[in-house]
N, C-alpha and C positions, 0 to 999 in steps of 0.2 A: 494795496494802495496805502500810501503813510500820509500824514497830516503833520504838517509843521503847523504848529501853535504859538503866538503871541504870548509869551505867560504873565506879562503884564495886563492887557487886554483881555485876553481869552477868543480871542480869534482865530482865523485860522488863515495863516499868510498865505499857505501856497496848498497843494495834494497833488498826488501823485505817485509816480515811482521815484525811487531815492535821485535817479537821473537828469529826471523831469526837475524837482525841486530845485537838485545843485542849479540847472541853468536857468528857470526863475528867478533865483534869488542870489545866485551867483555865491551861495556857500560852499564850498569844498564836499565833498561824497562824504570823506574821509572824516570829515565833523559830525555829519547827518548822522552816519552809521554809528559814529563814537555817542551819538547822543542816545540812539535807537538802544542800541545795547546796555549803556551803562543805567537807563533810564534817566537820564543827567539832563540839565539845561547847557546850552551853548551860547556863545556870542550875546558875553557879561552877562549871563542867564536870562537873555530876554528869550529864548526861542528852546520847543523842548519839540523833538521827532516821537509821531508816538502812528501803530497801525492803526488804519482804519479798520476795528472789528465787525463792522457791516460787511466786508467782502466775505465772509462766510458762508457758504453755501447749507 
């Protein structure tokens, strides 16, 4: 499960799978993942993908 985060705020807009998110929030996959990997903020840095390290078994 990933968490899009607010990084103004510190909230957390949306969770889910990267699929789930895009259609929430209507952001592209293709940005999520760019965010996810690069560790990078997206969309004018307000929003960063980061996993949820609680799904850990």
């Amino acid at each position: 499960m990933y968490l899009l985060i607010d990084v103004t705020t510190g909230k957390i807009v949306a969770s889910g799978s990267i699929p789930d998110i895009e259609k929430e929030t209507e952001i592209p996959r293709t940005r999520l993942h760019w965010s996810y990997n690069m560790n990078t903020k997206i969309m004018n840095g307000q929003y960063k993908l980061i996993k949820n390290e609680g799904d850990k078994l």
